[in-house]
KELO-242415 format. One line per 3 residues: number of its first residue (from 1); for each residue x negated, y negated, z of N, C-alpha, C, O. Coordinates in steps of 0.05 Angstrom, whole numbers. Layout:
% residues N
NUM> X:Y:Z:X:Y:Z:X:Y:Z:X:Y:Z; ...
//
This chain:
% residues 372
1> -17:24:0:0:0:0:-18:-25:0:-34:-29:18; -11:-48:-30:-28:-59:-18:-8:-89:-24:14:-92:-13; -22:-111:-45:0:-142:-37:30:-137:-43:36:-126:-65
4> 43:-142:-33:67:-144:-30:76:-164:-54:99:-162:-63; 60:-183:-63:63:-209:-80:64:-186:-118:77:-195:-137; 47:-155:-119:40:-150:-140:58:-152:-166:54:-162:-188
7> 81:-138:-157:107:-140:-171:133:-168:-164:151:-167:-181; 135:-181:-154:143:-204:-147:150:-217:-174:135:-218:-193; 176:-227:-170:176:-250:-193:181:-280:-183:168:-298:-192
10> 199:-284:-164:207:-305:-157:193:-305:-121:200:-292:-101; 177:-322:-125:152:-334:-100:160:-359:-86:163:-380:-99; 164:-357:-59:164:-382:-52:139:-385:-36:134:-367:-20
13> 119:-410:-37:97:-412:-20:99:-438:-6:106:-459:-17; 94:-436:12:94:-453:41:67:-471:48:54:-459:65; 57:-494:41:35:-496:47:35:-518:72:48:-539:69
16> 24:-515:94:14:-532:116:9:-560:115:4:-569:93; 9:-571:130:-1:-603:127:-34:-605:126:-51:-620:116; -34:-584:140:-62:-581:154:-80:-570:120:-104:-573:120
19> -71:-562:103:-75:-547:82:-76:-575:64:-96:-578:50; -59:-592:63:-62:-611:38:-65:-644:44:-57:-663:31; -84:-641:74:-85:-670:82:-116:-670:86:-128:-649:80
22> -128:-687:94:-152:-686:100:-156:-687:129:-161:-710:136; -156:-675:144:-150:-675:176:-138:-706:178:-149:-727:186; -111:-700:167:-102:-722:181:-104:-756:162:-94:-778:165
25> -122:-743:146:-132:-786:127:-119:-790:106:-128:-803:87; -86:-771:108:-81:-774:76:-86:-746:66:-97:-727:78; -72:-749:32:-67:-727:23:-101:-726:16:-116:-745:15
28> -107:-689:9:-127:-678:-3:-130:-674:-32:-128:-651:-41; -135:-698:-50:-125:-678:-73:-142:-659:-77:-129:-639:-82; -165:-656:-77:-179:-632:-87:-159:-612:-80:-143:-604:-97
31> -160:-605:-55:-129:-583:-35:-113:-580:-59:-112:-560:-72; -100:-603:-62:-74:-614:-81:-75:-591:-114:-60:-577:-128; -103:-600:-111:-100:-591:-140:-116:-566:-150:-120:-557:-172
34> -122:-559:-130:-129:-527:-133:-98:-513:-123:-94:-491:-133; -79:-520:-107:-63:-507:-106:-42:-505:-137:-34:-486:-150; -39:-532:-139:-36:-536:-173:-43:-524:-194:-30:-527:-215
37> -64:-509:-192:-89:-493:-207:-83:-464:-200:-93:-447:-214; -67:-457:-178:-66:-433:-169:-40:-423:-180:-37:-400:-190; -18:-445:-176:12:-435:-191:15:-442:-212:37:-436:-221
40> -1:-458:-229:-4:-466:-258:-10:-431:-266:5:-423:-283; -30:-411:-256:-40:-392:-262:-22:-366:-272:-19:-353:-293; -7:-368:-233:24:-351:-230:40:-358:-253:47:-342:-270
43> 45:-380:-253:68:-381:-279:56:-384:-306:70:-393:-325; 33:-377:-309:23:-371:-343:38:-336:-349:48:-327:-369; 36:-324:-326:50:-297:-322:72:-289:-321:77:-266:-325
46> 93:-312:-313:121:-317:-311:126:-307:-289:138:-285:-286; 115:-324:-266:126:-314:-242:141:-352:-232:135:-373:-244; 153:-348:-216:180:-371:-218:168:-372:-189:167:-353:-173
49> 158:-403:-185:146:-405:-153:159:-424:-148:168:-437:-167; 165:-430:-126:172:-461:-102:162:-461:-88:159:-442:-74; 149:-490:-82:126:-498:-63:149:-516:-42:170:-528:-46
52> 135:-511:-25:144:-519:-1:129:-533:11:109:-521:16; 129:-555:18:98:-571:19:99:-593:41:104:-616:33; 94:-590:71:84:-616:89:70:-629:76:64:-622:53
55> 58:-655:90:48:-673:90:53:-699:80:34:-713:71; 78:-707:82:79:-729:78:92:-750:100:102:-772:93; 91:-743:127:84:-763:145:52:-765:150:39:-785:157
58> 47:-749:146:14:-759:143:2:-773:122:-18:-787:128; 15:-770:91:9:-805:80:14:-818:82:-2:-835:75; 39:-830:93:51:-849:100:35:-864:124:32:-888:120
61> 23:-852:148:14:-857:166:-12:-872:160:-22:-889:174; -26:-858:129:-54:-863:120:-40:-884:101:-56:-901:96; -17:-889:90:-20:-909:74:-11:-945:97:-17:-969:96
64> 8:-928:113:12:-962:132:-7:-964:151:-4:-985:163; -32:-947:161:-50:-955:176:-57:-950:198:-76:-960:209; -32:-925:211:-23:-916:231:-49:-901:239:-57:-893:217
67> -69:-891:259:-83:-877:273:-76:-856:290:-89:-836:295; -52:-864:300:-38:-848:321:-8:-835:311:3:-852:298; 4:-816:313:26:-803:303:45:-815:308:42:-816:333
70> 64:-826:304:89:-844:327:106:-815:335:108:-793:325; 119:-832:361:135:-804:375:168:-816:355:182:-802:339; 171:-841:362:200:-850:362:204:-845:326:191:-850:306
73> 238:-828:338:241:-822:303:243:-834:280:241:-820:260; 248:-866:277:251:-891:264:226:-888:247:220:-886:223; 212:-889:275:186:-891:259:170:-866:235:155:-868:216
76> 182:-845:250:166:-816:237:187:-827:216:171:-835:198; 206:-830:209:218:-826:181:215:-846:163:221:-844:139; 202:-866:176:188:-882:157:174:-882:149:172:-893:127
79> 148:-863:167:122:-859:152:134:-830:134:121:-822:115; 150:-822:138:162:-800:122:168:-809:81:165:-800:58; 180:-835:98:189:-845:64:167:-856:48:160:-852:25
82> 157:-873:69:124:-879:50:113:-853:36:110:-852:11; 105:-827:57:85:-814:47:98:-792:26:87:-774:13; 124:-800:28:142:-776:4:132:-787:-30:137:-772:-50
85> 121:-808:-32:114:-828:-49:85:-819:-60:80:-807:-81; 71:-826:-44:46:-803:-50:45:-776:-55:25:-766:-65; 67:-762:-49:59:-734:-34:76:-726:-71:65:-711:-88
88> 95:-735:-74:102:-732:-103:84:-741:-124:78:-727:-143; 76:-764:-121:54:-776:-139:36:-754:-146:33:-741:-167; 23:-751:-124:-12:-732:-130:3:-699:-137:-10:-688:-155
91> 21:-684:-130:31:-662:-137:36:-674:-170:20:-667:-187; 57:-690:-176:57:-692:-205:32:-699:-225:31:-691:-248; 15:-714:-214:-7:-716:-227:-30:-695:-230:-48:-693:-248
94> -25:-679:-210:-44:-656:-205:-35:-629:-224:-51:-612:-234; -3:-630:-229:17:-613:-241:13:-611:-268:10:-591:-283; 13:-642:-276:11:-646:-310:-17:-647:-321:-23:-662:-339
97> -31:-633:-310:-62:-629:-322:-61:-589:-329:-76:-570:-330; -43:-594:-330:-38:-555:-333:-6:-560:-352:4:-540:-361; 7:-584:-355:28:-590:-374:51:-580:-362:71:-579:-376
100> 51:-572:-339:82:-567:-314:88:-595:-306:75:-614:-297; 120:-589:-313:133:-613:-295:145:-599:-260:152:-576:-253; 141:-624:-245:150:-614:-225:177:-629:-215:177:-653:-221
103> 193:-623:-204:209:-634:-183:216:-642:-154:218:-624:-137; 219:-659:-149:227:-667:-118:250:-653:-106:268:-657:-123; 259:-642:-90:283:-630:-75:275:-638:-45:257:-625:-34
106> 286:-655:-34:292:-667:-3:318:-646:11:341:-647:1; 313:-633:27:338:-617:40:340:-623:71:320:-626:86; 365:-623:77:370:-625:116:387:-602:122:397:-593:101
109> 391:-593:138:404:-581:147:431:-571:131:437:-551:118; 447:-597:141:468:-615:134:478:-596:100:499:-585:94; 449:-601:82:456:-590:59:465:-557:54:480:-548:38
112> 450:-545:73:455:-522:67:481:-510:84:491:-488:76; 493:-522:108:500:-509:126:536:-521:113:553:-510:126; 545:-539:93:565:-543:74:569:-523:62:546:-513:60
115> 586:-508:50:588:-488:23:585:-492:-3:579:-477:-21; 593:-521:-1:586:-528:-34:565:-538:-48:556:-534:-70; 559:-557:-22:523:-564:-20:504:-539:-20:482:-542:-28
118> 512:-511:-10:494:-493:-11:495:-500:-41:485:-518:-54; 512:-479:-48:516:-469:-73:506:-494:-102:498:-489:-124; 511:-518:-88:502:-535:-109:471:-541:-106:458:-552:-125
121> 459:-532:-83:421:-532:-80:418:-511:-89:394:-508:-91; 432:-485:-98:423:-468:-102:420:-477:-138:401:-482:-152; 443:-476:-141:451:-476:-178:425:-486:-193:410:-477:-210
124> 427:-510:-180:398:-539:-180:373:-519:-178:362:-512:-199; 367:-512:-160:339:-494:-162:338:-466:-176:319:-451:-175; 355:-461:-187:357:-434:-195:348:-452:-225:325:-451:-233
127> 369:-466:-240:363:-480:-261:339:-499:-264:335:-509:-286; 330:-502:-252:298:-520:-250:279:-493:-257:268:-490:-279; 277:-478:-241:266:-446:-245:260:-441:-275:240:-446:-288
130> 289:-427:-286:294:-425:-308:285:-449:-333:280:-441:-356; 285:-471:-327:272:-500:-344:241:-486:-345:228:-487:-365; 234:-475:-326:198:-467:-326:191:-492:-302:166:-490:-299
133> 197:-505:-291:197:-537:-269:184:-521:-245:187:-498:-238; 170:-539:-237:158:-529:-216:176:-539:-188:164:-557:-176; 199:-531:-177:211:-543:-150:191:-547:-131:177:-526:-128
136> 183:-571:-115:181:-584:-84:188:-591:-69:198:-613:-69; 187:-579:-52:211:-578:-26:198:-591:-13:174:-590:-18; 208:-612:14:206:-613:37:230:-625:57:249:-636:47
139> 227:-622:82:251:-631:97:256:-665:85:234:-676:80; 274:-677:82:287:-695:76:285:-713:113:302:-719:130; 257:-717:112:247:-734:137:269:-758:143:282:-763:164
142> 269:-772:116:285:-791:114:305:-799:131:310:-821:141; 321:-770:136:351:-775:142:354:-753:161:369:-755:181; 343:-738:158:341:-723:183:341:-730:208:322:-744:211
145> 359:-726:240:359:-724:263:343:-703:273:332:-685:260; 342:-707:301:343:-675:315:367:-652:322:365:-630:331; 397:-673:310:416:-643:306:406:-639:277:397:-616:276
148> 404:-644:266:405:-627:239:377:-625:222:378:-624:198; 361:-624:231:332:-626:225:328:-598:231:336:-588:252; 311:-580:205:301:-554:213:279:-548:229:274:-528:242
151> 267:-568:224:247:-568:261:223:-558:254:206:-558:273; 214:-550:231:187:-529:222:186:-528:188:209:-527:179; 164:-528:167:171:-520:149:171:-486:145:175:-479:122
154> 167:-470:160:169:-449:156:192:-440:153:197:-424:134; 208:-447:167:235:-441:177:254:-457:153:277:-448:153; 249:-474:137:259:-484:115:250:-476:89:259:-483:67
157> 220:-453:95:220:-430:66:228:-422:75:244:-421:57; 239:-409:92:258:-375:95:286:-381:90:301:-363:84; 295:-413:92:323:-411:80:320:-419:54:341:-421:42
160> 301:-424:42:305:-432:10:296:-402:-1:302:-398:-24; 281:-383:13:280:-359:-7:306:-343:-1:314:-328:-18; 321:-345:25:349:-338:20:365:-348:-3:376:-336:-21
163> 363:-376:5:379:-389:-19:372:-381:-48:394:-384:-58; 363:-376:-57:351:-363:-90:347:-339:-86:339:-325:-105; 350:-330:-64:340:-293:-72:313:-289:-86:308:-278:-107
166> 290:-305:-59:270:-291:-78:251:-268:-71:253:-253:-51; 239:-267:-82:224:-230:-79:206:-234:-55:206:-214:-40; 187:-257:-46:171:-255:-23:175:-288:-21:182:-306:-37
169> 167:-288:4:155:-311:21:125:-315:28:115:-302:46; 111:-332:15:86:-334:27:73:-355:38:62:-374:27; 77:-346:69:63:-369:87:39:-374:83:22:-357:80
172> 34:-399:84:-7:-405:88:-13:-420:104:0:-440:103; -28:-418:120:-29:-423:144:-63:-423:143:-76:-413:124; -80:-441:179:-103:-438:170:-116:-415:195:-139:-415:205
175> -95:-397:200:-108:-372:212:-107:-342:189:-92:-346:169; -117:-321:191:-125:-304:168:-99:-281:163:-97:-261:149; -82:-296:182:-56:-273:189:-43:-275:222:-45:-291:241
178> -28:-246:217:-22:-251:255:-37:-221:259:-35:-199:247; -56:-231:286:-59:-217:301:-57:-193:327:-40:-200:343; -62:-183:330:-50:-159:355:-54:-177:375:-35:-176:390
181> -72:-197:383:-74:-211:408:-75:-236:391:-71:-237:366; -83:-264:415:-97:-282:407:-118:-291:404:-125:-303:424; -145:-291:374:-168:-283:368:-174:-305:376:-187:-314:357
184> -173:-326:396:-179:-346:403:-191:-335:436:-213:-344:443; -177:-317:454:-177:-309:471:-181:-280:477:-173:-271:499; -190:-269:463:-194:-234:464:-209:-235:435:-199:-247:415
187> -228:-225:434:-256:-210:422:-236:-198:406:-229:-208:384; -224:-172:418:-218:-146:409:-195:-145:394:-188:-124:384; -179:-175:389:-155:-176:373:-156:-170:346:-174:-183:335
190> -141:-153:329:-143:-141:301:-128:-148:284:-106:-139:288; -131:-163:262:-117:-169:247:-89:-150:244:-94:-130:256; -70:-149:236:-39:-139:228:-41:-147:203:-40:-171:197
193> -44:-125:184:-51:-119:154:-13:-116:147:-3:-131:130; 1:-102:158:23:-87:148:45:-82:167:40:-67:186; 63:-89:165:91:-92:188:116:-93:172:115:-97:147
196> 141:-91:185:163:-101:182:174:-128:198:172:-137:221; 188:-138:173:200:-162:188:219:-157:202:233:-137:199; 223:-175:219:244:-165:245:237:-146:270:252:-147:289
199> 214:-131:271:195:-119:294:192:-133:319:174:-149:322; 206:-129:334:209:-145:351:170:-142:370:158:-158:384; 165:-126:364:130:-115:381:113:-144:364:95:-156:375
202> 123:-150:336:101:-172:323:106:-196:336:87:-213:336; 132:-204:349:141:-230:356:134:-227:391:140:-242:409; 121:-206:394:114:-207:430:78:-208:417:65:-217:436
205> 64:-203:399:42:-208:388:40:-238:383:18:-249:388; 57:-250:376:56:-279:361:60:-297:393:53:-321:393; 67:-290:409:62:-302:426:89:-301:445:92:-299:469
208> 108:-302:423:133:-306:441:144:-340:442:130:-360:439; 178:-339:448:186:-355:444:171:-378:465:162:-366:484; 167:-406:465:150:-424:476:129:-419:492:127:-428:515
211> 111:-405:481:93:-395:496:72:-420:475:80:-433:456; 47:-419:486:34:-437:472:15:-432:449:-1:-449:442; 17:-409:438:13:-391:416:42:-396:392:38:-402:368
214> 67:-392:404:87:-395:391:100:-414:388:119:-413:373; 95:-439:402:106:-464:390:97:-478:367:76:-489:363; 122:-474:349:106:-484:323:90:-473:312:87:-482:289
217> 74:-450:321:46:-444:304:64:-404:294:85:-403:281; 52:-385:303:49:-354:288:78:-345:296:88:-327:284; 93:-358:316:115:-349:328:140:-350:302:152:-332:292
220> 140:-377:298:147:-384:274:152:-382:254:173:-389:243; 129:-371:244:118:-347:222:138:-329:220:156:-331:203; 135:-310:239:147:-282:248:179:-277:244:191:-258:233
223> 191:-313:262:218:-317:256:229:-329:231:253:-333:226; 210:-334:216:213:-337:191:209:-317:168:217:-320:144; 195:-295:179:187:-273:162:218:-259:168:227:-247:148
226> 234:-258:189:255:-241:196:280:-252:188:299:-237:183; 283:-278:186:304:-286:169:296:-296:133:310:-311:120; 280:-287:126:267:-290:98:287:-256:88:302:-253:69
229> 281:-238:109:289:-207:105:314:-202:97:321:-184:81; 330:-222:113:360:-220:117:371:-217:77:385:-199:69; 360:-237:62:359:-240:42:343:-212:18:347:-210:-6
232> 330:-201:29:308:-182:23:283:-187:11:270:-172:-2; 276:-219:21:252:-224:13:226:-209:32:230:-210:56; 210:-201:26:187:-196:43:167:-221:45:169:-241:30
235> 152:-217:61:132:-242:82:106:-241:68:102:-218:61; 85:-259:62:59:-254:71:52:-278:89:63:-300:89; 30:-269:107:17:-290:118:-11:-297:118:-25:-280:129
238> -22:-317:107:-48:-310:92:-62:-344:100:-49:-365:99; -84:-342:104:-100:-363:101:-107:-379:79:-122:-371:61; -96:-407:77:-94:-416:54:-125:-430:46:-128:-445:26
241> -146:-422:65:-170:-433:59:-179:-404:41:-203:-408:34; -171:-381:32:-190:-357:23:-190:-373:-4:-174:-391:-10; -210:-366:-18:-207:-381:-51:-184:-363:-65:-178:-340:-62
244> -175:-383:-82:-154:-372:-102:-129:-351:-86:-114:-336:-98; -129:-356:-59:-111:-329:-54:-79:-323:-66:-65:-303:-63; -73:-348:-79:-46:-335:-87:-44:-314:-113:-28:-296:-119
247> -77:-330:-128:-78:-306:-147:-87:-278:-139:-81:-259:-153; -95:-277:-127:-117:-254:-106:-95:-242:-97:-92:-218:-105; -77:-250:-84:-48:-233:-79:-33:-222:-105:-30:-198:-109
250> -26:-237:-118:-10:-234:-144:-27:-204:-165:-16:-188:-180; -54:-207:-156:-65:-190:-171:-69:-161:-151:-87:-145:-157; -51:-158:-128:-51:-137:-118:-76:-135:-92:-82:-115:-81
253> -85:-156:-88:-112:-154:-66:-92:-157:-41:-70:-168:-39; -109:-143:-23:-85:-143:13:-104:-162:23:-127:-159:32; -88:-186:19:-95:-215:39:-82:-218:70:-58:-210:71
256> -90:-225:89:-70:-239:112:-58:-203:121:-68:-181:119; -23:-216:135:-12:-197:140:13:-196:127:30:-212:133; 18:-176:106:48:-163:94:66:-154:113:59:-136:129
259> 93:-167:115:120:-159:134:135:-151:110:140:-169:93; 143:-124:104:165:-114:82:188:-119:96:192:-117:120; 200:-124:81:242:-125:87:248:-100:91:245:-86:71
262> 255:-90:110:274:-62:112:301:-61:104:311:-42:93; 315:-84:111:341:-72:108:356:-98:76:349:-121:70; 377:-83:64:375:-91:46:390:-116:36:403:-125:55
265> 394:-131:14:395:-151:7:428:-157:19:444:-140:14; 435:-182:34:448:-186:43:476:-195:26:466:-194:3; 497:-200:23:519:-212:14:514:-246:18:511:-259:38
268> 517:-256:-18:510:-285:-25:518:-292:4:499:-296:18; 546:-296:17:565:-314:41:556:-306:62:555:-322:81; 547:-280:65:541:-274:93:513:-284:93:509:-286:117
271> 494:-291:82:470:-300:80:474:-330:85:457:-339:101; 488:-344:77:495:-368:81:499:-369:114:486:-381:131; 521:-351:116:530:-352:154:511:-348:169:509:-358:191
274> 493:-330:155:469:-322:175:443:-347:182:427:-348:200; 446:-362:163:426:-383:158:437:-406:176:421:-424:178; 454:-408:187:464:-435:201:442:-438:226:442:-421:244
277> 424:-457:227:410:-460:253:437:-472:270:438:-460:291; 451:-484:268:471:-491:293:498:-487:275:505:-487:251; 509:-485:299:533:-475:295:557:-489:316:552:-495:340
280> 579:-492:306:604:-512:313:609:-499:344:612:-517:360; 610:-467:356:623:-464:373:609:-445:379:588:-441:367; 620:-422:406:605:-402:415:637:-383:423:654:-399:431
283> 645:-359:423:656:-349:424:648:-323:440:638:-305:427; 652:-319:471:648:-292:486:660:-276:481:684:-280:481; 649:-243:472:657:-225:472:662:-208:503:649:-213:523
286> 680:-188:502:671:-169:516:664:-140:515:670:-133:492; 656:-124:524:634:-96:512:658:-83:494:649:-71:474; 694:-82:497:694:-72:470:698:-92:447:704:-88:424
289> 694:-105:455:704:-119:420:668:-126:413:662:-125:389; 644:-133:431:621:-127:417:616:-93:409:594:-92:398; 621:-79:410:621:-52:399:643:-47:381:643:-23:373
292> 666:-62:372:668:-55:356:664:-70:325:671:-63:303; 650:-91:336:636:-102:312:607:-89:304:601:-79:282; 594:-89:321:568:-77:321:565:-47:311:550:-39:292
295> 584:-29:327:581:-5:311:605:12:296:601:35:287; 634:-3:292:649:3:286:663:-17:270:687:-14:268; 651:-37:256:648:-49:233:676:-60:229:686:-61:207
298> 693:-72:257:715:-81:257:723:-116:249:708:-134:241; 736:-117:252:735:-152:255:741:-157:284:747:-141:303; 736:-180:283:748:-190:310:771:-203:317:780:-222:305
301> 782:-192:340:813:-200:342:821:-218:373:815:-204:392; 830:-237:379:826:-253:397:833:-228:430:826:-240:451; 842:-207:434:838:-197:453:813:-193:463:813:-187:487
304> 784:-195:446:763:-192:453:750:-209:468:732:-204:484; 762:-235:463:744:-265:465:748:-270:495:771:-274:502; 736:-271:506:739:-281:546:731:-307:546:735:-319:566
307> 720:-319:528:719:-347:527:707:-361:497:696:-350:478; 714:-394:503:714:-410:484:682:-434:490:675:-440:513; 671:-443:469:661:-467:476:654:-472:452:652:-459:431
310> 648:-505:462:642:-524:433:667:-535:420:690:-526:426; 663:-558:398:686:-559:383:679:-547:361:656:-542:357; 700:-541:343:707:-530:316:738:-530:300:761:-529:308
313> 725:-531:278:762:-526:266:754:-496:251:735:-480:250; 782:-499:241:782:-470:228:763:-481:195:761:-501:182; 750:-448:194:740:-441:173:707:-455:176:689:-459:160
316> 709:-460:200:661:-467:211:656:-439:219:671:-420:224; 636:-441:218:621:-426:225:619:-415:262:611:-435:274; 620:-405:271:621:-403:307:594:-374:313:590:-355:298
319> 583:-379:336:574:-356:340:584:-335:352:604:-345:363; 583:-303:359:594:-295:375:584:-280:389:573:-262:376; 580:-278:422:552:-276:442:564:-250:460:588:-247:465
322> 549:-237:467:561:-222:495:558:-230:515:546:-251:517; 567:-217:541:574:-218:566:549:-236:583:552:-254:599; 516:-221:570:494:-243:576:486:-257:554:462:-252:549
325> 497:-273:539:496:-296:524:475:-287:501:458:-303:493; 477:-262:490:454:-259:477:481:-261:444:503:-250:447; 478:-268:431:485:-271:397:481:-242:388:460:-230:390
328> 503:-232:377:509:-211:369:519:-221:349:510:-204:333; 536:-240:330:547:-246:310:556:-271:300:558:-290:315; 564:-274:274:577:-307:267:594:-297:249:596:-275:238
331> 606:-316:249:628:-313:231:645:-338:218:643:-358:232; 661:-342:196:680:-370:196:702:-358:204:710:-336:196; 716:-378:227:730:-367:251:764:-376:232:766:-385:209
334> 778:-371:244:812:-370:224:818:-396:251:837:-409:242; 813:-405:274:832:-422:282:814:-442:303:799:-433:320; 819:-465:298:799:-482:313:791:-481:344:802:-462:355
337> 779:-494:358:764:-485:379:796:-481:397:798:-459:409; 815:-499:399:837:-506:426:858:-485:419:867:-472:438; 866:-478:394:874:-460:378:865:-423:394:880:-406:403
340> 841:-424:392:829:-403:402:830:-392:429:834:-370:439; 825:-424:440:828:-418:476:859:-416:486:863:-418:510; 875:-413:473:899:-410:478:909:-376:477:921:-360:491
343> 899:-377:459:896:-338:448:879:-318:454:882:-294:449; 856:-334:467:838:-305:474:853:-300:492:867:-315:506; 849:-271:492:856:-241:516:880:-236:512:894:-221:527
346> 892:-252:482:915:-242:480:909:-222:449:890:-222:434; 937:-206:449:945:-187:422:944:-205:397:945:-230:398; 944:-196:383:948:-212:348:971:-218:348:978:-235:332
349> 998:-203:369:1030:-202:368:1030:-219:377:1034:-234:358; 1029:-229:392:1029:-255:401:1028:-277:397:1045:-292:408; 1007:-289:380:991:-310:365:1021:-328:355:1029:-350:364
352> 1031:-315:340:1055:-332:334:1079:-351:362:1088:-373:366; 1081:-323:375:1096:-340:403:1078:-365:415:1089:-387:416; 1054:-364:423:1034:-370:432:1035:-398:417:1040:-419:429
355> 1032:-398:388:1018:-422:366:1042:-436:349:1040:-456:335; 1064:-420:352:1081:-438:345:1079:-418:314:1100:-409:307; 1057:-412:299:1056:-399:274:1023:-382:276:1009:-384:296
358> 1017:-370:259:1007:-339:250:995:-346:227:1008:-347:206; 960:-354:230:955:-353:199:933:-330:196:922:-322:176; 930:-324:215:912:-285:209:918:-277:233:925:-291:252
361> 914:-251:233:916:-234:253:888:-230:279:885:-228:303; 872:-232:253:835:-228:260:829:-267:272:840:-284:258; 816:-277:293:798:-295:294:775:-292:271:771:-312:257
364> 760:-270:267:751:-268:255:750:-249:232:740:-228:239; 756:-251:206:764:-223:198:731:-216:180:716:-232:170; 731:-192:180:702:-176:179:683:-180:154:659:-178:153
367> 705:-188:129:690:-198:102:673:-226:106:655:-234:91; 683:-243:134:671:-271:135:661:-263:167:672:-273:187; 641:-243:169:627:-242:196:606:-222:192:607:-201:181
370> 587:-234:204:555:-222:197:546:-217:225:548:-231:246; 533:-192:221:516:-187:251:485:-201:252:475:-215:234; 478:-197:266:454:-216:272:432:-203:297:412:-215:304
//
């Protein structure tokens, strides 16, 4: 077994800030344009890539003069809009020396977590693809909050290779992969050549949720390699300093660490549901109605629900948790949050005495609910 990238058609690659800035002084073009040089290569072969690309609060920062990072968000999204200016500039200039056009794509949350906005970022990048266009992604700094901001670009390739269905994800990053320990702190830690995504043993390797290994840095990774899966993309994680590595992958060499998708390609809508970083409401199960979603592939019917929270109307998205608050499922729910709390612990017979009227039987019915 060896790159996961060998047979691949549709690539999304992820590159770091840390990868296309100069510690910090502004963009790199050399960086710039050997990565340019690397998917100019891929697609002489007809492989269909999207770059995913930080760094542009860090030109912005290098073009208004800034030394220090600002905390307050006004400001980060300003140096955001400045450096989106550069950060398109030197990619298109770096692009058309190989005769690729590229494109800009700004995404928030906001866009994907709509149905029609999915489906219309999708159409858009699927058709840019097909043009031969090189798509560039990055969070849409601009407009972005902290509700609706994806928080990481990792975590914003794993919903754009959902969104297109593509064959791998490849992180670059400037460590050589994930490790069995942290090679910072143990001698004896060994690279992780080969895994599945979703392993819960790689995400107690990566450090774990806020641990200081996993904020932001390999943890990340891991939770991005596992919702990349949901879609049936597979992972790599690879050091974007090796020379040439995207061709070096593409041509079958085992770079970094390979996470294969085990389980298989998800349903277009339920991939969407599964992708919501937040969600309108939270809905308690109790042990039978989480078992009979989980292993008896039921819908859900408001006798299950012991409780309500959050607002929502009908047809959002809600999560649905067990007894210790752990997320077992989502779903688009049939009746808004006040709607709901009126009806849990009751029969479906009821709903109508109860609501005055009856527009499903199911809170949640099973074609619009995904396990998790």
């Amino acid at each position: 077994m060896k790159s996961l990238l060998a047979n691949a058609k549709t690539i999304i690659v992820k590159v770091g800030s840390s990868l296309v800035t100069d510690e910090g002084r502004g963009l790199d073009r050399k960086a710039i344009a050997a990565w340019a040089g690397q998917i100019a290569r891929l697609h002489e072969k007809k492989r269909e890539i999207i770059l995913v690309s930080s760094g542009a609060v860090a030109e912005g920062m290098q073009r208004l003069g800034w030394s220090k990072r600002p905390t307050a968000v006004n400001e980060l999204q300003a140096a955001a809009a400045v450096g989106q200016m550069g950060l398109v500039q030197m990619y298109e200039s770096c692009f058309t020396e190989h005769q690729l056009h590229t494109a800009q794509v700004l995404l928030t949350h906001d866009d994907l977590s709509d149905r029609k906005r999915y489906l219309n970022a999708r159409s858009t990048l699927r058709t840019l693809l097909d043009l031969g266009v090189i798509p560039i992604i990055n969070e849409n700094d601009t407009v972005a909050t902290d509700e609706i901001r994806f928080g990481d670009n990792d975590t914003l390739a794993a919903l754009v290779a959902n969104l297109v269905e593509a064959d791998v994800l490849v992180i670059l990053t400037d460590q050589a992969g994930l490790y069995s320990a942290d090679p910072r702190k143990n001698a004896e830690a060994e690279l992780i050549q080969h895994g599945t995504a979703g392993d819960t043993t790689l995400e107690a390797m990566a450090g774990g949720t806020g641990s200081a290994i996993g904020s932001g840095g390999m943890f990340t990774k891991i939770i991005a390699a596992k919702r990349a899966a949901r879609s049936g993309a597979h992972t790599v994680i690879a050091s974007g300093h090796e020379p040439d590595v995207l061709v070096r992958l593409a041509n079958d060499e085992l770079i970094g660490t390979h996470l294969r998708a085990a389980q298989q390609k998800m349903a277009a809508k339920k991939q969407w549901m599964a992708d919501h970083l937040q969600v309108r409401g939270r809905l308690t199960l109790d042990a039978g109605a989480v078992k009979a979603l989980q292993d008896d592939g039921k819908s859900l019917l408001p006798v299950g629900v012991v409780a309500v929270a959050g607002e929502f109307e009908r047809g959002e998205v809600v999560s649905c948790l067990d007894a210790q608050g752990k997320e077992v499922a989502r779903g688009l729910v049939n009746y808004n949050a006040a709607e709901a709390a009126l009806i849990l612990k009751k029969s479906s017979t009821e709903i109508e005495k109860i609501l005055g009227y009856v527009d499903e039987a199911e809170l949640i019915h099973r074609t619009n609910l995904v396990l998790v």
